[in-house]
C-alpha positions as CSV (number, residue, x, y, z in Angstrom):
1,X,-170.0,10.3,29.0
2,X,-170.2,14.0,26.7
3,X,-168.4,16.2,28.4
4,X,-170.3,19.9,29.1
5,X,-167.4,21.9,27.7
6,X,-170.5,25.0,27.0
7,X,-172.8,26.0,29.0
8,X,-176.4,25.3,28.1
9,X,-179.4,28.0,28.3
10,X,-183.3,27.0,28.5
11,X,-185.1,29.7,27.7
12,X,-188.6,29.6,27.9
13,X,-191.2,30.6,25.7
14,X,-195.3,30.6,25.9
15,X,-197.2,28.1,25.2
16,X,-199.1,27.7,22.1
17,X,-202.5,27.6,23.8
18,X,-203.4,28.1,27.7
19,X,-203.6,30.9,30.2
20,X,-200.5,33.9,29.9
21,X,-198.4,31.9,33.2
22,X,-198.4,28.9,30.3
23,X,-194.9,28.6,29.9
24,X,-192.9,25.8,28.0
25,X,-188.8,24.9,27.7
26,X,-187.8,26.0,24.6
27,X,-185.2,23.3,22.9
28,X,-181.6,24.2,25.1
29,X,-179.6,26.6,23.4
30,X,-175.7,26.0,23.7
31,X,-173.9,29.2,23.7
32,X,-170.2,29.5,23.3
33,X,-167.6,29.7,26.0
34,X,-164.8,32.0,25.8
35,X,-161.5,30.6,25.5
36,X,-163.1,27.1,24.2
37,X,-159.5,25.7,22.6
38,X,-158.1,26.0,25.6
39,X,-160.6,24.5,27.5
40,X,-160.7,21.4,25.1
41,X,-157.3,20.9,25.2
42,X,-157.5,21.0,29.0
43,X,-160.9,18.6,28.9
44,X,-158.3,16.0,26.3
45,X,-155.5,15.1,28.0
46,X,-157.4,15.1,31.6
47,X,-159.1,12.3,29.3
48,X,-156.3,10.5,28.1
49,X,-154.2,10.5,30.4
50,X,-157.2,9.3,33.2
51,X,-157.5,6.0,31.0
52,X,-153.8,5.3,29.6
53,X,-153.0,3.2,32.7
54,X,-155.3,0.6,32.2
55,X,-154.7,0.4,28.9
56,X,-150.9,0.2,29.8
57,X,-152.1,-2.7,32.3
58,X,-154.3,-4.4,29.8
59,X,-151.3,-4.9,27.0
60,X,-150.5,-8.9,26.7
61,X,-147.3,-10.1,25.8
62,X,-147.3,-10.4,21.9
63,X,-149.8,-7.9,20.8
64,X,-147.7,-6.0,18.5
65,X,-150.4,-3.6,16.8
66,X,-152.0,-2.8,19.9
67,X,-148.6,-1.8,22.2
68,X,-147.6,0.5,18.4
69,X,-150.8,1.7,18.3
70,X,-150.2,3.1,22.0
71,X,-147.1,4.5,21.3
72,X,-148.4,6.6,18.6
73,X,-151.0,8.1,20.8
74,X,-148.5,9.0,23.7
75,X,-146.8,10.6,21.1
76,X,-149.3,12.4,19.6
77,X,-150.7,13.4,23.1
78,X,-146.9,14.6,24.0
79,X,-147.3,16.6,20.7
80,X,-150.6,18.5,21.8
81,X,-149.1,19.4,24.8
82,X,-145.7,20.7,23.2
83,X,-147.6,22.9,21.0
84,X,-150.5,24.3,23.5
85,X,-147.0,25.2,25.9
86,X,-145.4,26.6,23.6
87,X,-148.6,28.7,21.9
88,X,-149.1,29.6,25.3
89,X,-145.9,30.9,26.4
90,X,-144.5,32.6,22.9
91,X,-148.2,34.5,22.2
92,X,-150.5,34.5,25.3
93,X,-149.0,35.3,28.1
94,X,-146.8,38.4,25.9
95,X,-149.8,39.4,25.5
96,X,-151.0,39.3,29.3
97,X,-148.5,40.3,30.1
98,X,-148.7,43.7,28.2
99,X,-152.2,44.1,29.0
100,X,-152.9,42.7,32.2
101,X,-149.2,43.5,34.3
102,X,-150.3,42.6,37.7
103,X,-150.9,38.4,36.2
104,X,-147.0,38.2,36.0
105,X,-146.2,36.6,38.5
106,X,-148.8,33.9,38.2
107,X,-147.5,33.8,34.5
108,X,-143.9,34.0,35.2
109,X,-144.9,30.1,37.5
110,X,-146.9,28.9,34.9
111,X,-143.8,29.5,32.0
112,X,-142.2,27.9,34.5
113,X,-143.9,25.0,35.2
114,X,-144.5,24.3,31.7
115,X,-140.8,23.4,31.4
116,X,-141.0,21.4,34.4
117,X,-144.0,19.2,33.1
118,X,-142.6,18.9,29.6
119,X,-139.1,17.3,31.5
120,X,-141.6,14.9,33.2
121,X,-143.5,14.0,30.6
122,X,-140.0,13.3,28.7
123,X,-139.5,10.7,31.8
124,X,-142.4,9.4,31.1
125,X,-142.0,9.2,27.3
126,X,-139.4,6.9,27.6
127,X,-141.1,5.2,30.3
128,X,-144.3,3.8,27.9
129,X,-141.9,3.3,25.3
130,X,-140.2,0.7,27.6
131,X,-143.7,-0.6,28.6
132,X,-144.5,-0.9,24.9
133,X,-142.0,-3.3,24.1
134,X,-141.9,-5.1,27.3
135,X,-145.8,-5.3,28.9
136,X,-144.6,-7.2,32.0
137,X,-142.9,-3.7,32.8
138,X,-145.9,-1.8,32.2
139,X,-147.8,-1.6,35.9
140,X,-145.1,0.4,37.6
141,X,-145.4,2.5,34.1
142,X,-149.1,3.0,34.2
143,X,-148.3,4.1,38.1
144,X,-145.9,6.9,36.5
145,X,-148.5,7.9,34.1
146,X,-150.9,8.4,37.1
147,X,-148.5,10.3,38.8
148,X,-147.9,12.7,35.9
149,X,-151.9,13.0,35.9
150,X,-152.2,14.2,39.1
151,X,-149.4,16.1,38.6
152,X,-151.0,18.0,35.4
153,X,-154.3,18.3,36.8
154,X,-152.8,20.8,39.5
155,X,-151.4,23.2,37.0
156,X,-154.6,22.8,34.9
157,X,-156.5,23.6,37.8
158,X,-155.0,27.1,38.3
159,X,-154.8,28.1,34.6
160,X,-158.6,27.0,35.0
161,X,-159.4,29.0,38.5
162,X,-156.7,32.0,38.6
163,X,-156.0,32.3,35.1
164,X,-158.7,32.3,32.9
165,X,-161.6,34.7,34.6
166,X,-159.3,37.0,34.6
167,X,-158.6,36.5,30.9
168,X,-162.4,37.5,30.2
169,X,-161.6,41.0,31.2
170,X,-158.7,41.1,29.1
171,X,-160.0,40.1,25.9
172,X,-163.4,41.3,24.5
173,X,-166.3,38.9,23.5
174,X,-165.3,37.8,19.9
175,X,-162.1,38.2,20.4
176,X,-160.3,34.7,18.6
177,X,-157.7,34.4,21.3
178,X,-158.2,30.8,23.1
179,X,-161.3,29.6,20.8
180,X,-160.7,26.7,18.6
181,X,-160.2,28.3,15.2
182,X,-157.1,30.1,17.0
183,X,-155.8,27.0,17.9
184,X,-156.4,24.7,14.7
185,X,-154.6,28.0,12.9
186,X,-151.6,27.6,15.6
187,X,-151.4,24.0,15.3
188,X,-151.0,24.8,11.0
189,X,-148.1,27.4,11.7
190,X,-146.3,25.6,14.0
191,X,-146.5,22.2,11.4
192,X,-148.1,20.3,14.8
193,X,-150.6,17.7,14.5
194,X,-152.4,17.6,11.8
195,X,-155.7,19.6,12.0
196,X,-158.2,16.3,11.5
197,X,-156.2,14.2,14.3
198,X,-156.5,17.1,16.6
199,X,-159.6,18.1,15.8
200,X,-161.4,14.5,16.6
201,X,-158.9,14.2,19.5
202,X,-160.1,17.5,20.9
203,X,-163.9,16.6,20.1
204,X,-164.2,13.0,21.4
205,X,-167.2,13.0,23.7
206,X,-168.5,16.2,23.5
207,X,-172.1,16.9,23.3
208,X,-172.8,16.6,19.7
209,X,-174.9,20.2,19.6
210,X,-171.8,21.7,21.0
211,X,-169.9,20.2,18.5
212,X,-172.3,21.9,16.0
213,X,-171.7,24.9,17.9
214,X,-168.0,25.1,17.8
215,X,-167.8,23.3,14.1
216,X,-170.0,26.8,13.4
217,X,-166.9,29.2,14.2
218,X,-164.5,27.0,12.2
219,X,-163.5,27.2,8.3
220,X,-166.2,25.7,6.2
221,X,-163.4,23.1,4.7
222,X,-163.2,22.0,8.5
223,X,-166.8,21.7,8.8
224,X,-167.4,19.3,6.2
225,X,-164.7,17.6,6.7
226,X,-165.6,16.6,10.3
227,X,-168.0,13.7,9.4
228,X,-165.5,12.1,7.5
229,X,-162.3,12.5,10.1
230,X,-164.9,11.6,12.9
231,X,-165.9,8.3,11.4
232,X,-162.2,7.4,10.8
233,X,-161.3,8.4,14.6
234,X,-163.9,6.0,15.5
235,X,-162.3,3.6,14.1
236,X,-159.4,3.5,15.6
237,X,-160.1,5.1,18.6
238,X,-162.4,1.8,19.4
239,X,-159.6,-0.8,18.3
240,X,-157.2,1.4,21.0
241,X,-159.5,1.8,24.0
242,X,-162.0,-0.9,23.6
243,X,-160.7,-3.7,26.0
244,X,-159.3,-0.7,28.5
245,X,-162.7,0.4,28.4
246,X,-164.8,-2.7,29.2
């Protein structure tokens, strides 16, 4: 199912012919959403990590390319999250907490339970590793990664409800800070996933005029590149979740 990152507007407009209460939906206009990277980011790994364990469970004995190809996305999901904690606590929240004083205590627990995820999601690192090599080990695995799932979805819950409407009076409209250009630059500087792995990782099942929309604020190198890196996502991303998803 897309998920409704943006919020979509149906404006109306008259009709061509008719009396002046003729009124018709005009086609839905998607306007952006501040804060957007973040938000995908969030909207990714909820994703993931809700369809890893069956995936986990699904792995047969044998199946060499498929238990590999697992690893390296567990990796490359551990990456994401690495580099959106560590954006997060080295340039965000210095800057709330220079402009917006009375959020640091909030921040001050969410710095802090960013090191306590990243040590669990260490645990479980090792965990699938195990599970990769040996699938009769992997249910009580895929139980560990649905643990760290729920465990995640609480701390992206109150960046979600606590943090970010007060972020809106922080930073003006058009303000880069949390919209994906920001975050495919910060992925760059801090050498992190590449920007066509994220990018397609970040996008997978989003509305596709949203994707126009946020493809819009992006580099045009990006945006004609995105065809391309979609297609080849496709690819793979079918060989990896196909059987977990039927």
């Amino acid at each position: 199912m897309p998920s409704h990152l943006l919020p979509v507007e149906y404006p109306t407009i008259p009709a061509q012919s008719g009396g002046a209460h003729d009124v018709q939906p005009a086609r839905p206009a998607v306007e952006p959403m501040p804060f957007a990277g973040l938000r995908l980011v969030h909207a990714a790994l909820r994703r993931d990590l809700a369809r890893l364990p069956n995936a986990l469970r699904l792995l047969q004995p044998g199946d060499t390319a498929g238990a590999e190809a697992l690893q390296r996305h567990w990796d490359f999901l551990t990456a994401m999250l690495t580099c959106h904690h560590e954006q997060q606590d080295s340039r965000l929240w210095p800057l709330l907490r220079r402009f917006a004083p009375e959020l640091r205590l909030l921040l001050n627990w969410l710095e802090s339970d960013h090191h306590n995820l990243d040590h669990s999601f260490t645990r479980v690192t090792t965990l699938v590793r195990i599970a990769t090599r040996d699938p009769a080990s992997s249910w009580p695995v895929a139980y560990a990664v649905e643990e760290l799932a729920a465990r995640l979805e609480t701390h992206l819950r109150i960046e979600e409800r606590q943090l970010l409407p007060r972020m809106s009076g922080v930073f003006p409209n058009g303000s880069r800070i949390g919209t994906l250009p920001e975050l495919l630059d910060l992925l760059r500087l801090a050498d992190g996933p590449g920007t066509a792995d994220a990018l397609v990782w970040l996008l997978e099942g989003v509305d596709d005029r949203q994707i126009d929309r946020l493809l819009a604020d992006c580099d045009d190198l990006t945006a004609r590149q995105w065809p391309h890196w979609r297609d080849t996502y496709a690819r793979v991303s079918s060989q990896l979740w196909g059987c977990a998803n039927s």
